[in-house]
PDBQT receptor file of N, H, CA, C and O in Angstrom, charges set to zero:
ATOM      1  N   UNK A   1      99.915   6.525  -4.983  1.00  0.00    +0.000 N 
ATOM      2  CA  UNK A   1      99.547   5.125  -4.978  1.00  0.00    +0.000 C 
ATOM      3  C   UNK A   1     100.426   4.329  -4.023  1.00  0.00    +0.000 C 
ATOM      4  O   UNK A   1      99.859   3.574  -3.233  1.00  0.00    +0.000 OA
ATOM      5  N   UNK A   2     101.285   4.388  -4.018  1.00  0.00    +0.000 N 
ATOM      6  H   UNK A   2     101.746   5.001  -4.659  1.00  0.00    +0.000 HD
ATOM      7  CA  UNK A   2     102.590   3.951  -3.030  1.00  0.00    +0.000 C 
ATOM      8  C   UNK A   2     102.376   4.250  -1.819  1.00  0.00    +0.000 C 
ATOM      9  O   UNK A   2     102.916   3.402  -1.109  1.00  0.00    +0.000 OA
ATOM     10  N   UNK A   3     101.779   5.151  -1.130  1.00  0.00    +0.000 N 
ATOM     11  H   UNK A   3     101.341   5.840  -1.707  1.00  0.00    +0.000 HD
ATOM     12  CA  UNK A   3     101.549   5.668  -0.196  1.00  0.00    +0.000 C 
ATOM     13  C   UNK A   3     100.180   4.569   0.413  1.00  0.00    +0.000 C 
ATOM     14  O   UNK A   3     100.249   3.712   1.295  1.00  0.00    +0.000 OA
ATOM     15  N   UNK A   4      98.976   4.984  -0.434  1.00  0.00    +0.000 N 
ATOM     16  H   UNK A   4      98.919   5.680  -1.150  1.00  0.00    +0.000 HD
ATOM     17  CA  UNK A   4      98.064   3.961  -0.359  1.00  0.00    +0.000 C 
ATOM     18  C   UNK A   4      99.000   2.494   0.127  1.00  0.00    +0.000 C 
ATOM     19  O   UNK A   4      99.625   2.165   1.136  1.00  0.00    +0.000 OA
ATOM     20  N   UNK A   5      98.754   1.991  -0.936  1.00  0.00    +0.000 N 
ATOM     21  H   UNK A   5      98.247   2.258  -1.755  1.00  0.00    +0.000 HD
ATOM     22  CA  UNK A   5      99.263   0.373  -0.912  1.00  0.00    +0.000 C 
ATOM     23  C   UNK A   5     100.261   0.149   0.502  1.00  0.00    +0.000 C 
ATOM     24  O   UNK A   5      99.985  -0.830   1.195  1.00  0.00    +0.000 OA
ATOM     25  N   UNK A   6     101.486   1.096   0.967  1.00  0.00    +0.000 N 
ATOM     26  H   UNK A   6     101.710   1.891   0.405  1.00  0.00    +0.000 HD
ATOM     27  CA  UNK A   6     101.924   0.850   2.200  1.00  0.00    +0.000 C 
ATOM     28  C   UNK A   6     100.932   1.032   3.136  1.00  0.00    +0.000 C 
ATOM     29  O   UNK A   6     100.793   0.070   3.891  1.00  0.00    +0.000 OA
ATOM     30  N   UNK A   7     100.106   2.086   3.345  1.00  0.00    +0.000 N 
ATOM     31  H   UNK A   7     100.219   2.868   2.732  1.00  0.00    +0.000 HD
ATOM     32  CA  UNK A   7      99.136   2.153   4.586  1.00  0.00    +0.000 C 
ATOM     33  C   UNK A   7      97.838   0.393   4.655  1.00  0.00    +0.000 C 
ATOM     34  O   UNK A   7      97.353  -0.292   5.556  1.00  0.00    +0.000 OA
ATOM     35  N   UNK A   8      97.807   0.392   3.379  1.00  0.00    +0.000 N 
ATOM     36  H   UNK A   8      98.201   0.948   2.647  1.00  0.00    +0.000 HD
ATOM     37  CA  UNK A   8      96.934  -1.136   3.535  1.00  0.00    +0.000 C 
ATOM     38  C   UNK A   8      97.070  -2.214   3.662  1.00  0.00    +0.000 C 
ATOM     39  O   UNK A   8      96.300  -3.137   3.928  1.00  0.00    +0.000 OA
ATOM     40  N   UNK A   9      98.557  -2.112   3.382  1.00  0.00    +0.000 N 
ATOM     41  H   UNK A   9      99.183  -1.363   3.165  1.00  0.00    +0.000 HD
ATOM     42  CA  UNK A   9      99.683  -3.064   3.557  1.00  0.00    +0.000 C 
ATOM     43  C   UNK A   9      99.734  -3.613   5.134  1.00  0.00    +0.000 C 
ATOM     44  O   UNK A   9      99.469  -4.693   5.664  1.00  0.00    +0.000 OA
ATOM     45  N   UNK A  10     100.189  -2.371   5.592  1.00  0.00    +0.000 N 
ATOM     46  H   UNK A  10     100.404  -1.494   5.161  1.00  0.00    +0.000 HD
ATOM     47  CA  UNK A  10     100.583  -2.149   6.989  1.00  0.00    +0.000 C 
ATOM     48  C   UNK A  10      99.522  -2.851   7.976  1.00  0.00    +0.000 C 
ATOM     49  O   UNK A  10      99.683  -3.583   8.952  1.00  0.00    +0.000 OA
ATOM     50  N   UNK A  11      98.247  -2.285   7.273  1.00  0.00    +0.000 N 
ATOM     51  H   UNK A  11      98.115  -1.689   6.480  1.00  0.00    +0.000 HD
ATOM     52  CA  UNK A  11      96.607  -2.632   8.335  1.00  0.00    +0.000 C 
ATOM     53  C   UNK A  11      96.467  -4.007   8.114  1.00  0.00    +0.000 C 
ATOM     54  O   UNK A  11      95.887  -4.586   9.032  1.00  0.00    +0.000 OA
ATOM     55  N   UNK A  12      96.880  -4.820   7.020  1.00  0.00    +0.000 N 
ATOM     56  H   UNK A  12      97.351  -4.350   6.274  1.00  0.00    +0.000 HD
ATOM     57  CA  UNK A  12      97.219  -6.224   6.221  1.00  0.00    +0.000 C 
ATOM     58  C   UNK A  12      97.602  -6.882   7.523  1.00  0.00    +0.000 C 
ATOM     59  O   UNK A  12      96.919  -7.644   8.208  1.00  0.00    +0.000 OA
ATOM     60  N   UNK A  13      99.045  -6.362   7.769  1.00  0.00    +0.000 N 
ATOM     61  H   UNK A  13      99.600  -5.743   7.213  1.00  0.00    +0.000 HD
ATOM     62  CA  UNK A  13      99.928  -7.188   8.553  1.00  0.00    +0.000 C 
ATOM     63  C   UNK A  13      99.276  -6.923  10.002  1.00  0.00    +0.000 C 
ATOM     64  O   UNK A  13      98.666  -7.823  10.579  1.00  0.00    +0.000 OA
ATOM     65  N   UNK A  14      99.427  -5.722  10.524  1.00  0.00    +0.000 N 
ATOM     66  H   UNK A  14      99.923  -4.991  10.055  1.00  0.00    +0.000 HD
ATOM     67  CA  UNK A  14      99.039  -5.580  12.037  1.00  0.00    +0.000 C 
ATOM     68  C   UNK A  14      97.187  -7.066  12.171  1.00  0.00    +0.000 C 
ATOM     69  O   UNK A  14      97.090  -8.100  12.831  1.00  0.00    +0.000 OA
ATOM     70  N   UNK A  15      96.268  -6.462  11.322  1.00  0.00    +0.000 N 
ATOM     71  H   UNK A  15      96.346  -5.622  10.786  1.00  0.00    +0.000 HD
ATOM     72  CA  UNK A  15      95.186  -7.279  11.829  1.00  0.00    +0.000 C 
ATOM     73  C   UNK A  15      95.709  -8.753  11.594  1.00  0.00    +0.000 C 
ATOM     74  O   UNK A  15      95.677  -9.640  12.447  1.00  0.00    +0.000 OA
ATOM     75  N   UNK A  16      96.225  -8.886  10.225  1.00  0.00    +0.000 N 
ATOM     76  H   UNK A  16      96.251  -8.165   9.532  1.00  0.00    +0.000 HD
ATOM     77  CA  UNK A  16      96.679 -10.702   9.997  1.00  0.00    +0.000 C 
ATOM     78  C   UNK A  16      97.498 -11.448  11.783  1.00  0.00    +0.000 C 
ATOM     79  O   UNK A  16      97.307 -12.466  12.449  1.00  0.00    +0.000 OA
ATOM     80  N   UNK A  17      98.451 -10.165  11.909  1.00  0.00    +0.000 N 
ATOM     81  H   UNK A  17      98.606  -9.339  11.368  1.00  0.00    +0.000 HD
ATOM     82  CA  UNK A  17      99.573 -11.056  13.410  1.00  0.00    +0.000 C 
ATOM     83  C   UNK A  17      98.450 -10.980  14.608  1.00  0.00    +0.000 C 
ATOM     84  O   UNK A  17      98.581 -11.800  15.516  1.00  0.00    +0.000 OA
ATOM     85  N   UNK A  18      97.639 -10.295  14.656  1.00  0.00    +0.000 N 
ATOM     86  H   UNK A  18      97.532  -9.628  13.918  1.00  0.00    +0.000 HD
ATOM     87  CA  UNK A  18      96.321 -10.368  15.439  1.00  0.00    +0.000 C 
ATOM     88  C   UNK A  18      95.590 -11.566  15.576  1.00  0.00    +0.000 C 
ATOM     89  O   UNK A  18      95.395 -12.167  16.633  1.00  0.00    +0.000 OA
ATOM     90  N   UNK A  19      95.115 -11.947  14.221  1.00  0.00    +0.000 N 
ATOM     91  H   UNK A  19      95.273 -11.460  13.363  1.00  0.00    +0.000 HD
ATOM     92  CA  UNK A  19      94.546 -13.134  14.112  1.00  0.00    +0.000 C 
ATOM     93  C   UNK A  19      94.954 -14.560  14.296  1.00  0.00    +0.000 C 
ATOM     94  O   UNK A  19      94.421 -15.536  14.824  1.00  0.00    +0.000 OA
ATOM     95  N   UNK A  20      96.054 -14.349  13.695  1.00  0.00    +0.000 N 
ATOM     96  H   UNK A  20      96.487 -13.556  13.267  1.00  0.00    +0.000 HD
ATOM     97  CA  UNK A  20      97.102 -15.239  14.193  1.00  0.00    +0.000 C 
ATOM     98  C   UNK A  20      97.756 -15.433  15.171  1.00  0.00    +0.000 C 
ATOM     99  O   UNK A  20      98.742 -16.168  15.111  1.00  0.00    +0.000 OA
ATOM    100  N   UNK A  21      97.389 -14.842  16.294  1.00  0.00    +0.000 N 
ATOM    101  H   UNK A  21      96.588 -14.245  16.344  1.00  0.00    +0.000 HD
ATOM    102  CA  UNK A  21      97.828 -14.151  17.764  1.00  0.00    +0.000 C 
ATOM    103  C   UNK A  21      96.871 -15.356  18.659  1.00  0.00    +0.000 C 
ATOM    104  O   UNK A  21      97.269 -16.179  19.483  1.00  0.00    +0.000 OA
ATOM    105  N   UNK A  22      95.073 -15.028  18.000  1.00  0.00    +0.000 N 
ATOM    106  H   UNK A  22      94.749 -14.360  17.330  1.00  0.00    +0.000 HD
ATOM    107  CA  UNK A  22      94.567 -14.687  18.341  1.00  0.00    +0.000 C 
ATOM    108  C   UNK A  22      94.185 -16.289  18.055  1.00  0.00    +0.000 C 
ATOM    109  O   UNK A  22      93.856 -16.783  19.134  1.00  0.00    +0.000 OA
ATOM    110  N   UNK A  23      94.127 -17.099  17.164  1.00  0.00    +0.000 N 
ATOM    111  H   UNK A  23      94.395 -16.697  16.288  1.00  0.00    +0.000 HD
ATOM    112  CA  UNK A  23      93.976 -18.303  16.546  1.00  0.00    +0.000 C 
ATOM    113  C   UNK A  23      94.833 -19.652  17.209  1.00  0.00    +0.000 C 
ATOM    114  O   UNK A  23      94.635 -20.867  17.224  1.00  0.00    +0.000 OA
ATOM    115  N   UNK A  24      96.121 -18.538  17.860  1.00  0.00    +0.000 N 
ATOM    116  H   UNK A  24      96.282 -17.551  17.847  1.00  0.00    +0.000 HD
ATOM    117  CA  UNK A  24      97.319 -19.811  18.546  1.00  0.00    +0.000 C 
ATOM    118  C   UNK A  24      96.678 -19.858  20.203  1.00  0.00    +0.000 C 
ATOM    119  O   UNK A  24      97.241 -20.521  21.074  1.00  0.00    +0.000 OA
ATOM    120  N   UNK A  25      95.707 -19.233  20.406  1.00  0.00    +0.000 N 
ATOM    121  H   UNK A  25      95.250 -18.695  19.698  1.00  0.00    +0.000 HD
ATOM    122  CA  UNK A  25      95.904 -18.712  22.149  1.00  0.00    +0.000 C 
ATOM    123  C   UNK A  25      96.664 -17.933  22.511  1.00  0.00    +0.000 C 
ATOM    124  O   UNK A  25      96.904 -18.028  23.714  1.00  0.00    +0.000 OA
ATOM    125  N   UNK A  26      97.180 -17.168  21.997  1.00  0.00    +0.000 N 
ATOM    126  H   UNK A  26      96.985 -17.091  21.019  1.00  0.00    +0.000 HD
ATOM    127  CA  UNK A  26      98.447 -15.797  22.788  1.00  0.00    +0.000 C 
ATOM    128  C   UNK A  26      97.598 -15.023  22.965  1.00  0.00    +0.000 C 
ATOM    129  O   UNK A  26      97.399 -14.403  24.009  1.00  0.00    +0.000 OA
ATOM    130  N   UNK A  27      96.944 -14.954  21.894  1.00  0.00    +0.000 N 
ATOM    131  H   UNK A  27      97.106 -15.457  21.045  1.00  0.00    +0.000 HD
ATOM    132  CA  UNK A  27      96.003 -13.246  23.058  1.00  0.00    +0.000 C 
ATOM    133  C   UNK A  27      94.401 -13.452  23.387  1.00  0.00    +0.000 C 
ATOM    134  O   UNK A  27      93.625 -13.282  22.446  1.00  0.00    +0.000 OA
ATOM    135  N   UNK A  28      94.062 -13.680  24.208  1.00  0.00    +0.000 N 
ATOM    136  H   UNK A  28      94.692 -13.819  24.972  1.00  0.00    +0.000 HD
ATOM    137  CA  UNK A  28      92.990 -14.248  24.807  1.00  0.00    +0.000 C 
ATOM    138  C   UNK A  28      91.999 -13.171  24.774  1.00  0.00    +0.000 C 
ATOM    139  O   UNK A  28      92.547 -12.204  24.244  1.00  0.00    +0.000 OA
ATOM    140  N   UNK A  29      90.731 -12.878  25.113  1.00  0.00    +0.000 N 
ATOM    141  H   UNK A  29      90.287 -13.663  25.544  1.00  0.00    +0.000 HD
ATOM    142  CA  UNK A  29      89.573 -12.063  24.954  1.00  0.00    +0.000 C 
ATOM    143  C   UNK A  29      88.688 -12.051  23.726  1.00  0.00    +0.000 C 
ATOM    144  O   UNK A  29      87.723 -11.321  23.503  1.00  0.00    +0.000 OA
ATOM    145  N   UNK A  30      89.109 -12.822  23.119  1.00  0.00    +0.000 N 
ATOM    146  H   UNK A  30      89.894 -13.415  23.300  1.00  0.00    +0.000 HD
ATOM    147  CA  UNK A  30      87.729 -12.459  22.181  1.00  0.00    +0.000 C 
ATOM    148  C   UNK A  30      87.502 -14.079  21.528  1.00  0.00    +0.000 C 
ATOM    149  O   UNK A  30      88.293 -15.001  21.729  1.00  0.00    +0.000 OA
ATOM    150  N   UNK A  31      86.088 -14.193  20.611  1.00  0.00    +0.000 N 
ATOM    151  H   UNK A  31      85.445 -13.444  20.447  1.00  0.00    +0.000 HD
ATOM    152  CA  UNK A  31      85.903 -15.444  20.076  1.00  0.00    +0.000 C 
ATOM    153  C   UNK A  31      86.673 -15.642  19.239  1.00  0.00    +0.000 C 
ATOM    154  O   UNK A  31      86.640 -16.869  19.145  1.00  0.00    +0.000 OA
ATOM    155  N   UNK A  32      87.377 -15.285  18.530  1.00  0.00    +0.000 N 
ATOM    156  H   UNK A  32      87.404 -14.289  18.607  1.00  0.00    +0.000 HD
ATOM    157  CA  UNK A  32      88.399 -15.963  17.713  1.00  0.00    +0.000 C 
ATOM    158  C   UNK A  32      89.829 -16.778  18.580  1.00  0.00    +0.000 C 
ATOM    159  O   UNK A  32      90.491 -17.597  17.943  1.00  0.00    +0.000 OA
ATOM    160  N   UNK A  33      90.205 -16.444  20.099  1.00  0.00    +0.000 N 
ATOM    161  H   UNK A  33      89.668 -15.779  20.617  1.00  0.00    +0.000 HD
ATOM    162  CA  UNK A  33      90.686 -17.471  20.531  1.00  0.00    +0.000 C 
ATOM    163  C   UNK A  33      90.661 -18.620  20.446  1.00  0.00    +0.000 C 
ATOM    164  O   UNK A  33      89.573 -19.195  20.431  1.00  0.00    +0.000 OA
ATOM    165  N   UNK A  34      91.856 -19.325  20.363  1.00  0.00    +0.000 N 
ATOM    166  H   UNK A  34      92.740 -18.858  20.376  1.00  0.00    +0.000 HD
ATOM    167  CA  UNK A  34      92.041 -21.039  20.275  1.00  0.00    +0.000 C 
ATOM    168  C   UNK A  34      91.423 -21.020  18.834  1.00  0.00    +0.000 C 
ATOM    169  O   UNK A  34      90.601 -21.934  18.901  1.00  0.00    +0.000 OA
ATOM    170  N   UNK A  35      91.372 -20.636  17.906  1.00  0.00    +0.000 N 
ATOM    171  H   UNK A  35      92.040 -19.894  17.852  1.00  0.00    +0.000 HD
ATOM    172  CA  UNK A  35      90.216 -21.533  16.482  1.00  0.00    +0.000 C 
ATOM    173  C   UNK A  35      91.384 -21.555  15.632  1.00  0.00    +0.000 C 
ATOM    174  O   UNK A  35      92.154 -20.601  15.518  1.00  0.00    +0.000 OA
ATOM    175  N   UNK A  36      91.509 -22.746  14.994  1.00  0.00    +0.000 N 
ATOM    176  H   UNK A  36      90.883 -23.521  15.086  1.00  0.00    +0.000 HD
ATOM    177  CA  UNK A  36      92.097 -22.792  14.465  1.00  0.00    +0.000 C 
ATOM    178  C   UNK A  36      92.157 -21.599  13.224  1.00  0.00    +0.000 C 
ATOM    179  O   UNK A  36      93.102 -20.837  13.021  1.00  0.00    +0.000 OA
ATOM    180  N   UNK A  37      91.400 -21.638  12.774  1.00  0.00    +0.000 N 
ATOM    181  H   UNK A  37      90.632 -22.257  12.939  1.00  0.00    +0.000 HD
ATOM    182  CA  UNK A  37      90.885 -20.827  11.621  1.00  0.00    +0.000 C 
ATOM    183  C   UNK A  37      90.792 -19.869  11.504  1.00  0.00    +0.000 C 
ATOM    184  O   UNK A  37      89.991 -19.641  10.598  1.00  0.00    +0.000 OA
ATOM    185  N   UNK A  38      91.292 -18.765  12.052  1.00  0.00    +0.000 N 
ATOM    186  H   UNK A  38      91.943 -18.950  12.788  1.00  0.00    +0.000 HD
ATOM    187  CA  UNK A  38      91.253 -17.369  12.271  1.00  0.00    +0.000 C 
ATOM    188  C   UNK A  38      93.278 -17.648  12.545  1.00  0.00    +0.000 C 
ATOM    189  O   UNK A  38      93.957 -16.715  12.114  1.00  0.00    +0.000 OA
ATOM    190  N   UNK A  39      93.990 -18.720  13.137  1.00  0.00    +0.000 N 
ATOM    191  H   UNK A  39      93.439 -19.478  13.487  1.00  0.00    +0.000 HD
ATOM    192  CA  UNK A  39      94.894 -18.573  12.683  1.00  0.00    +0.000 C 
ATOM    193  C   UNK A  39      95.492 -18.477  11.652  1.00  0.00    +0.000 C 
ATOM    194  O   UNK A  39      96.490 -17.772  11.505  1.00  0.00    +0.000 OA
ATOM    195  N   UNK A  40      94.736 -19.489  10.390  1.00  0.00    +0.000 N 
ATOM    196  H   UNK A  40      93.926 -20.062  10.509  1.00  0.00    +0.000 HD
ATOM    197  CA  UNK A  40      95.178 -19.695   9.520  1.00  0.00    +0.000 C 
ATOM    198  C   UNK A  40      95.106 -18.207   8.654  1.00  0.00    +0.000 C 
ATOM    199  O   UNK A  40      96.041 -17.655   8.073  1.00  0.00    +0.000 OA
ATOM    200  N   UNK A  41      93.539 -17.702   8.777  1.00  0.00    +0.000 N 
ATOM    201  H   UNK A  41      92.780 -18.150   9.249  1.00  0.00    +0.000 HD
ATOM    202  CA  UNK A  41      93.244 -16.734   7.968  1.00  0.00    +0.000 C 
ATOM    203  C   UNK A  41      94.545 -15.356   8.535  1.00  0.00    +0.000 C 
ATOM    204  O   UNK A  41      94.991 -14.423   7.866  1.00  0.00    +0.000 OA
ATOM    205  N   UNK A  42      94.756 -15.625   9.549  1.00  0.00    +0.000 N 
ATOM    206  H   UNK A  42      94.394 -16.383  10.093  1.00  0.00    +0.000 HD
ATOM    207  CA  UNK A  42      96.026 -14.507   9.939  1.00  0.00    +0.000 C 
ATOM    208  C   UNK A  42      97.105 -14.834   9.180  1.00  0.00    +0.000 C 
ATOM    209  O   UNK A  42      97.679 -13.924   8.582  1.00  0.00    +0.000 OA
ATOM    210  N   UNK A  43      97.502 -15.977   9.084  1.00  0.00    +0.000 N 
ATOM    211  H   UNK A  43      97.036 -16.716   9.570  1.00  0.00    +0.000 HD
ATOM    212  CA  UNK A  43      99.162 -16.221   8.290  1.00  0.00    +0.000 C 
ATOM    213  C   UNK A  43      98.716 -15.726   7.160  1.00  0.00    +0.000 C 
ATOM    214  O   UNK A  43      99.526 -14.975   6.616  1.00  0.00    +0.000 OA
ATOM    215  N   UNK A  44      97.576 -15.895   6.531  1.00  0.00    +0.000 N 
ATOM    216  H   UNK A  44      96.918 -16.505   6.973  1.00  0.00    +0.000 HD
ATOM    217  CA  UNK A  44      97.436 -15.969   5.288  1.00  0.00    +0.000 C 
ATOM    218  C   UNK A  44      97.423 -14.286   4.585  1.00  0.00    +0.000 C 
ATOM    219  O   UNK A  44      97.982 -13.853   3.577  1.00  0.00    +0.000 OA
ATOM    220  N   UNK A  45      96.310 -13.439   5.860  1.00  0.00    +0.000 N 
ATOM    221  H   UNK A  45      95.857 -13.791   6.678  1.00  0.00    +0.000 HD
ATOM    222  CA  UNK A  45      96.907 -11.756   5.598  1.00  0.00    +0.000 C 
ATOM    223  C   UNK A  45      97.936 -11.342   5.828  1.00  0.00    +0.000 C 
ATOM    224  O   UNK A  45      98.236 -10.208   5.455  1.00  0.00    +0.000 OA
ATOM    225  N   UNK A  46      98.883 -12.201   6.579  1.00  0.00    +0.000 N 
ATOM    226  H   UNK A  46      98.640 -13.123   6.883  1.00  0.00    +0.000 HD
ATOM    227  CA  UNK A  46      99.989 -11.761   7.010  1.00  0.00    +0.000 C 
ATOM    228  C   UNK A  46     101.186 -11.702   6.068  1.00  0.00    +0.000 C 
ATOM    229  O   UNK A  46     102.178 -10.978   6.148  1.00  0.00    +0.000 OA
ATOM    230  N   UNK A  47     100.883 -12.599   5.182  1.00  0.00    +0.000 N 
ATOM    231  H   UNK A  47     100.077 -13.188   5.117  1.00  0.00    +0.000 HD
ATOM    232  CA  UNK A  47     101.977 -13.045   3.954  1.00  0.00    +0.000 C 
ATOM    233  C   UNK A  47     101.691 -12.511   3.100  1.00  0.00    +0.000 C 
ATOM    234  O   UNK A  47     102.565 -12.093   2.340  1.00  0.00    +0.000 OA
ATOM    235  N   UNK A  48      99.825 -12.203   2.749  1.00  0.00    +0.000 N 
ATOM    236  H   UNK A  48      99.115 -12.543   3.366  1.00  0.00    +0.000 HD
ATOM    237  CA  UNK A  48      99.506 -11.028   1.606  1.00  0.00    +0.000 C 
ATOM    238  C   UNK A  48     100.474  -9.371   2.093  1.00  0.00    +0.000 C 
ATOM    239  O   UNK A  48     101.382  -8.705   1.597  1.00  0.00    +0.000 OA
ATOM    240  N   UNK A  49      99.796  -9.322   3.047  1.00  0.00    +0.000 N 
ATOM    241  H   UNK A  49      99.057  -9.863   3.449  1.00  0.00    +0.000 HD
ATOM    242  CA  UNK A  49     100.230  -7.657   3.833  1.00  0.00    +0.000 C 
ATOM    243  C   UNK A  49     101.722  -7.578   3.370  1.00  0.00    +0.000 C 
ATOM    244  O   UNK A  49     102.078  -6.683   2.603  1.00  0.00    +0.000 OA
ATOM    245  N   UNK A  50     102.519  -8.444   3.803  1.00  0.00    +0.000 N 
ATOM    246  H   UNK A  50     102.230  -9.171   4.425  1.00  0.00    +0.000 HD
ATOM    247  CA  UNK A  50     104.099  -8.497   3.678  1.00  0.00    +0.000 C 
ATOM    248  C   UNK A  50     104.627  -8.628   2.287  1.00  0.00    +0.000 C 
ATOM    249  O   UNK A  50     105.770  -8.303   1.968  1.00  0.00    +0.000 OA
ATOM    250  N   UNK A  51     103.659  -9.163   1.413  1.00  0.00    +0.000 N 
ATOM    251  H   UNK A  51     102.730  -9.427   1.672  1.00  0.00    +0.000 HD
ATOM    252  CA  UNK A  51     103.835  -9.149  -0.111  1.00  0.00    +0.000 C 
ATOM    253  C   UNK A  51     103.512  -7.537  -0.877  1.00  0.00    +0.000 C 
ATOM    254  O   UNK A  51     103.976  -7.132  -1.943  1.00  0.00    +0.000 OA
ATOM    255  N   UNK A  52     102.745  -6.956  -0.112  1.00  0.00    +0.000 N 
ATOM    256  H   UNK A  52     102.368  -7.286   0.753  1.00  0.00    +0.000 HD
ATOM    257  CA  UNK A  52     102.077  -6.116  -0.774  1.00  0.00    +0.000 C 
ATOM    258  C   UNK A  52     102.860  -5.005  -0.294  1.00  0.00    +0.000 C 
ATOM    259  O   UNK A  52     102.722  -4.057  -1.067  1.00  0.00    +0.000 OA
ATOM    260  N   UNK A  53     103.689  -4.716   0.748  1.00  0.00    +0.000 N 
ATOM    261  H   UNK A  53     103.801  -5.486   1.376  1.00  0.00    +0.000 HD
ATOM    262  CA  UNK A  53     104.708  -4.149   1.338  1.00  0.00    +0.000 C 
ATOM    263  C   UNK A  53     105.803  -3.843   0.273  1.00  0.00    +0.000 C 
ATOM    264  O   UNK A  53     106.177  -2.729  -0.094  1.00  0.00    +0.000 OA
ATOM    265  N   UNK A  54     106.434  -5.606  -0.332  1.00  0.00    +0.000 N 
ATOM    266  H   UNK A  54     106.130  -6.511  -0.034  1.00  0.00    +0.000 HD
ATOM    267  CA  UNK A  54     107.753  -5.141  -0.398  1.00  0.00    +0.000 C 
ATOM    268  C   UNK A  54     107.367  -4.693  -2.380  1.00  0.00    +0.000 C 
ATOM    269  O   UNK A  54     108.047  -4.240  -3.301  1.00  0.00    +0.000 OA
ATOM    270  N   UNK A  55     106.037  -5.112  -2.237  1.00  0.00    +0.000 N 
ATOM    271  H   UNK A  55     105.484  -5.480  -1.489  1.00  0.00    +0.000 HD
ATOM    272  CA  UNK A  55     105.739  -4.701  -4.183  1.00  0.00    +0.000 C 
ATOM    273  C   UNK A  55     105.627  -3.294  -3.909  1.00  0.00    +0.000 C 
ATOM    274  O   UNK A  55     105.775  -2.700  -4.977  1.00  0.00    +0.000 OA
ATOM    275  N   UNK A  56     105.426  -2.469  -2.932  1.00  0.00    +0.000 N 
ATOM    276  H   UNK A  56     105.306  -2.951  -2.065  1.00  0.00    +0.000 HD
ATOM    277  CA  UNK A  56     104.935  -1.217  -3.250  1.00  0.00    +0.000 C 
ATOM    278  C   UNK A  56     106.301  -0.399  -3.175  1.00  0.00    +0.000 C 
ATOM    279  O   UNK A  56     106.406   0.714  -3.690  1.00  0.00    +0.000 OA
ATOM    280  N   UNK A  57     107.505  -1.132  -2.387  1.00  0.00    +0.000 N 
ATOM    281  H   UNK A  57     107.419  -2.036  -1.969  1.00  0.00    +0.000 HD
ATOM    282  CA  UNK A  57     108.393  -0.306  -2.255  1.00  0.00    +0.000 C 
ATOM    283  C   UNK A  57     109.891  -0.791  -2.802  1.00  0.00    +0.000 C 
ATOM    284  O   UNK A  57     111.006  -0.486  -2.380  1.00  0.00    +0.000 OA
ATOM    285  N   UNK A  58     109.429  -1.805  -4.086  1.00  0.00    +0.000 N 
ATOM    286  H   UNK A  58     108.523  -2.053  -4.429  1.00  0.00    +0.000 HD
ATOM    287  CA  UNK A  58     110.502  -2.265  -4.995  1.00  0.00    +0.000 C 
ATOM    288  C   UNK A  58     110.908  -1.090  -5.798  1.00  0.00    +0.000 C 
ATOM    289  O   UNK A  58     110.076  -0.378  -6.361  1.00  0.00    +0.000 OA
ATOM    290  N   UNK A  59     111.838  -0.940  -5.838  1.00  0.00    +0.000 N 
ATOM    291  H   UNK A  59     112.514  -1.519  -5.381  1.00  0.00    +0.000 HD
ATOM    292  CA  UNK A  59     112.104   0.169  -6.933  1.00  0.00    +0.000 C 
ATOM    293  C   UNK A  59     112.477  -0.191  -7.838  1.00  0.00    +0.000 C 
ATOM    294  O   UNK A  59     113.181  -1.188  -7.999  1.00  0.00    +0.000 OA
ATOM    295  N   UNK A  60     111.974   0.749  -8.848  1.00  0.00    +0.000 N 
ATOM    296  H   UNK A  60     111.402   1.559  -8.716  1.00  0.00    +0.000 HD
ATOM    297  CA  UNK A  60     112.080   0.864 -10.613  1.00  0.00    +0.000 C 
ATOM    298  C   UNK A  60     113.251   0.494 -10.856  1.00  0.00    +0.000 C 
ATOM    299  O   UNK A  60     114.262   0.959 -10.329  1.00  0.00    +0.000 OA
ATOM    300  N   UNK A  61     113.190  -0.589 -11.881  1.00  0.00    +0.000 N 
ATOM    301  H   UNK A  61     112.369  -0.967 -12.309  1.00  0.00    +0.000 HD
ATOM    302  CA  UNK A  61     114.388  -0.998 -12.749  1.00  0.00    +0.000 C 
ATOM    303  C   UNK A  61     114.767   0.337 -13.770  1.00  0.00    +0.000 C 
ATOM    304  O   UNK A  61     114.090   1.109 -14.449  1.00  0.00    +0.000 OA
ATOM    305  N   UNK A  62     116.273   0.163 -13.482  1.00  0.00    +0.000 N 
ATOM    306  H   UNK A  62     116.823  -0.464 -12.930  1.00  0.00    +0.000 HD
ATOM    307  CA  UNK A  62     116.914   1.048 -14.340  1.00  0.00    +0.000 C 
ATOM    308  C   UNK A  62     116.767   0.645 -16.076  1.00  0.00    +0.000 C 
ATOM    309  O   UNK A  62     116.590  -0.490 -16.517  1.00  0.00    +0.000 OA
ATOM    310  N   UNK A  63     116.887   1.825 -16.827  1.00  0.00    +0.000 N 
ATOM    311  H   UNK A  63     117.031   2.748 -16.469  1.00  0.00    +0.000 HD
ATOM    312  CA  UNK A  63     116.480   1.407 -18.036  1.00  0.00    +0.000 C 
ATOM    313  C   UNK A  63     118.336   2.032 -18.490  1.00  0.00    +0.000 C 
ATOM    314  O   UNK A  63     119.013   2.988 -18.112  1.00  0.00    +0.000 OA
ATOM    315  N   UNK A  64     118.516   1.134 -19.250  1.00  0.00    +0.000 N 
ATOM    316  H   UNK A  64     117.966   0.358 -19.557  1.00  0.00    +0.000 HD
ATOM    317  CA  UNK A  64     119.869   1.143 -20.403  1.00  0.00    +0.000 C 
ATOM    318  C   UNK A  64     119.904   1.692 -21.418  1.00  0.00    +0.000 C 
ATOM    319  O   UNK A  64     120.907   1.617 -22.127  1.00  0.00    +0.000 OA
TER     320      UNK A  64
């Protein structure tokens, strides 16, 4: 499961900084340039992806 969740994690973040790349004008070629809204939707996978990262690779609380 851990394994999972990092690999979707990962695809999370790479497409989210894309969109958000892609939403500011930095990376030009396709219709989602300049829109606002494809930036936003990038921060927004970008902060899921990065959430879902550090939950998959928190480690287990010790038990007493």
């Amino acid at each position: 499961m851990r394994i999972t969740l990092n690999i979707v994690a990962s695809l999370l973040v790479l497409a989210g900084a894309i969109w958000f790349l892609q939403g500011v004008n930095v990376l030009p070629g396709s219709f989602m340039t300049g829109q606002t809204r494809w930036a936003v939707y990038g921060g927004i996978a970008l902060v899921v992806g990065i959430a879902l990262l550090l939950t998959a690779n928190r480690r287990p609380r010790r038990e007493r």
